[in-house]
C-alpha positions as CSV (number, residue, x, y, z in Angstrom):
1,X,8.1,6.0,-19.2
2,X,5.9,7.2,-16.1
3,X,6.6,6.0,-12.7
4,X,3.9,2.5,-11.9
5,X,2.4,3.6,-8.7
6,X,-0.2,1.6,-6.7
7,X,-3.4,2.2,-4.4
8,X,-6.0,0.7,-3.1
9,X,-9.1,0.8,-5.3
10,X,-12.3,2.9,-3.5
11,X,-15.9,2.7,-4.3
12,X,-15.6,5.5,-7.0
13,X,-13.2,3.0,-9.5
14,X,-15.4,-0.2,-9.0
15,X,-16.3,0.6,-13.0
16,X,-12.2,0.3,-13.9
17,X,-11.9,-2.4,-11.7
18,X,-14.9,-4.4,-13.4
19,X,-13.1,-3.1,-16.9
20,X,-9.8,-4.3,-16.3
21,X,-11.4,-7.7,-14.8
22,X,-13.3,-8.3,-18.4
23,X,-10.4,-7.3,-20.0
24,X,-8.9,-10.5,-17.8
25,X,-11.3,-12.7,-18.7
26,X,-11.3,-11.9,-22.5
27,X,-7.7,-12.5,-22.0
28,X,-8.0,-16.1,-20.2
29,X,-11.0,-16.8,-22.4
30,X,-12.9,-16.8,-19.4
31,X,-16.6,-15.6,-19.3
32,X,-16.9,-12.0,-17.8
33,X,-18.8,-11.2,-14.9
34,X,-22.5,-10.7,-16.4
35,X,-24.2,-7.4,-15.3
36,X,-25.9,-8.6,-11.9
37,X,-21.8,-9.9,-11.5
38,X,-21.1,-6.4,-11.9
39,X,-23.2,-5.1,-9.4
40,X,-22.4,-7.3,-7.2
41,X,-18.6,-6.3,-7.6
42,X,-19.3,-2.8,-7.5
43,X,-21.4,-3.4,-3.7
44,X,-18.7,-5.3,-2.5
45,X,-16.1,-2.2,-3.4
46,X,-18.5,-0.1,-1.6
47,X,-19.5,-2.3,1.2
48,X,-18.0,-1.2,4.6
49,X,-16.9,-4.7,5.1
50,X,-16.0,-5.9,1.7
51,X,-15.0,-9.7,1.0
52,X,-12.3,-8.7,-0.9
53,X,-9.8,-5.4,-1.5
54,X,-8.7,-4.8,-5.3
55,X,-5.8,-2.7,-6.0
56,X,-5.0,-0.2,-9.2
57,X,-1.4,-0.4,-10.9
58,X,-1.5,3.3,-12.3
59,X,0.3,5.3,-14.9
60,X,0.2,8.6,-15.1
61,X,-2.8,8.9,-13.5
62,X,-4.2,5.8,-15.7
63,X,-5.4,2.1,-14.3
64,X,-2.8,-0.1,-16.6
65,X,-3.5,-3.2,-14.3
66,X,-5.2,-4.5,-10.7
67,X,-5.2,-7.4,-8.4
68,X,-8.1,-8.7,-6.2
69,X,-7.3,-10.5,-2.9
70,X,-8.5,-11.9,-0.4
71,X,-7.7,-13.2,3.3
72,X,-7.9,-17.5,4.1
73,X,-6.6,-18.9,7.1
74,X,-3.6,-21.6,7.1
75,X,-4.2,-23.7,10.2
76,X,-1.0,-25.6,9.7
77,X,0.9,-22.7,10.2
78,X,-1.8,-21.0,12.5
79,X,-1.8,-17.7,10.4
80,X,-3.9,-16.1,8.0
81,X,-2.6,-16.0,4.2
82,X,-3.5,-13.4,1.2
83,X,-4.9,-15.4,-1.3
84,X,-4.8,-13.5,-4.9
85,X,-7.8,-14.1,-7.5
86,X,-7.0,-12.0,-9.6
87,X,-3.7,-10.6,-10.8
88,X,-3.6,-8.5,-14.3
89,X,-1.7,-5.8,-16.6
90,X,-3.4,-4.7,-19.6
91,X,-1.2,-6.5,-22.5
92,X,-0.3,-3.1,-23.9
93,X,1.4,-2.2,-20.8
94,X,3.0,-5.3,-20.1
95,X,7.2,-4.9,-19.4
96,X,6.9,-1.8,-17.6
97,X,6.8,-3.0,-13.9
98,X,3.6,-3.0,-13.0
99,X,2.9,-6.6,-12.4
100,X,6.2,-6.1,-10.3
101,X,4.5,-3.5,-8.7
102,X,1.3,-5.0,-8.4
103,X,2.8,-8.3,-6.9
104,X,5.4,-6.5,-4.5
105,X,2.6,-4.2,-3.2
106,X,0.2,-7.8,-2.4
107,X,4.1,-8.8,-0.9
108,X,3.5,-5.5,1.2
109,X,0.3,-6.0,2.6
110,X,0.7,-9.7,3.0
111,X,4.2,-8.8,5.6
112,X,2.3,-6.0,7.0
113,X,-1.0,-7.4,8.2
114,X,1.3,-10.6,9.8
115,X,0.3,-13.0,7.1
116,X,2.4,-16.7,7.0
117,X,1.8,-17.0,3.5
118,X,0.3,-16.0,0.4
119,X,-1.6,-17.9,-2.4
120,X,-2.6,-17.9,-6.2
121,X,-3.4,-19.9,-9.0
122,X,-2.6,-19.3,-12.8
123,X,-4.1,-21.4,-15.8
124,X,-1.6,-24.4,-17.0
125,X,-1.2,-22.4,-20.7
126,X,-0.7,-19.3,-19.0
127,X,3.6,-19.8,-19.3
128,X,4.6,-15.9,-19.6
129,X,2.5,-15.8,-16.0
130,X,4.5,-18.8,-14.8
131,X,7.5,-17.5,-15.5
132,X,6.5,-13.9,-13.8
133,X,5.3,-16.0,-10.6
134,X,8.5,-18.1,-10.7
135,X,10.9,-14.2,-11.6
136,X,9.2,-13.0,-8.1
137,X,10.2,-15.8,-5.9
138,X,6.7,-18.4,-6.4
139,X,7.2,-21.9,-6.3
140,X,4.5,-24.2,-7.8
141,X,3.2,-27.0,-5.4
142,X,3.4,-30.1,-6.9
143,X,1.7,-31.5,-4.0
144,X,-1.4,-29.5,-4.3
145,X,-3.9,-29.8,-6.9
146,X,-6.6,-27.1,-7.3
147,X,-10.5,-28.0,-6.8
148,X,-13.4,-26.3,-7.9
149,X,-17.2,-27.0,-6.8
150,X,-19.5,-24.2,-8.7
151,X,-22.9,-23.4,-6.8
């Protein structure tokens, strides 16, 4: 088995990025992002200020997995936090460490940039991504129930 490494995705992979995201959505049985979605994704990648950064779990040169995030801003505790949107491994690669990777890199970034916190959601039927969440030290909040206003 090849070592999992992780980088930053650049302009050049916004097409694997988009792949691996429909590959997400088939997987949630979500609607993928349509083709002026796409476009938009791929501008943001390229953009010199981009809303979000998306990452690339590789193997052996190959994208097996990425995660998107994003920066909020926790006024409780005064900091900003790194929210994830998106978190996936392709299922054929799944038990190999690179969600671990994946996850501890977002960990990474989170400590290095000063963040208090960091944030994700996962669908209720989604129990093996549960379980990963709770494996890497998550804790579900009880208290806090996820809204969602579509413009």
């Amino acid at each position: 088995m090849s070592k999992i490494t992780v980088r930053r995705a650049a302009a050049e992979d916004s097409s694997t990025v988009i792949s691996l995201l429909v590959a997400l959505a088939e997987y949630e049985k979500l609607k993928p992002p349509d083709a002026v979605g796409r476009d938009r994704l791929a501008a943001e990648l390229a953009s010199t200020n981009p809303r979000f950064d998306a990452y690339l779990a590789e193997e052996a040169g190959h994208a097996i997995g990425c995660a998107v995030v994003f920066e909020t801003y926790g006024t409780f505790r005064a900091k900003p936090k790194l929210y994830i949107e998106d978190l996936f491994v392709l299922p054929e690669y799944r038990g190999r460490g690179a969600g671990t990777a994946l996850f501890q890199a977002m960990i990474d970034q989170a400590r290095n940039r000063g963040y208090g916190a960091m944030e994700w959601t996962a669908l209720d039927w989604n129990t093996p991504a549960h379980d990963f969440y709770r494996k890497m030290g998550g804790r579900n909040l009880d208290s806090i129930q996820v809204f969602q206003l579509e413009l």
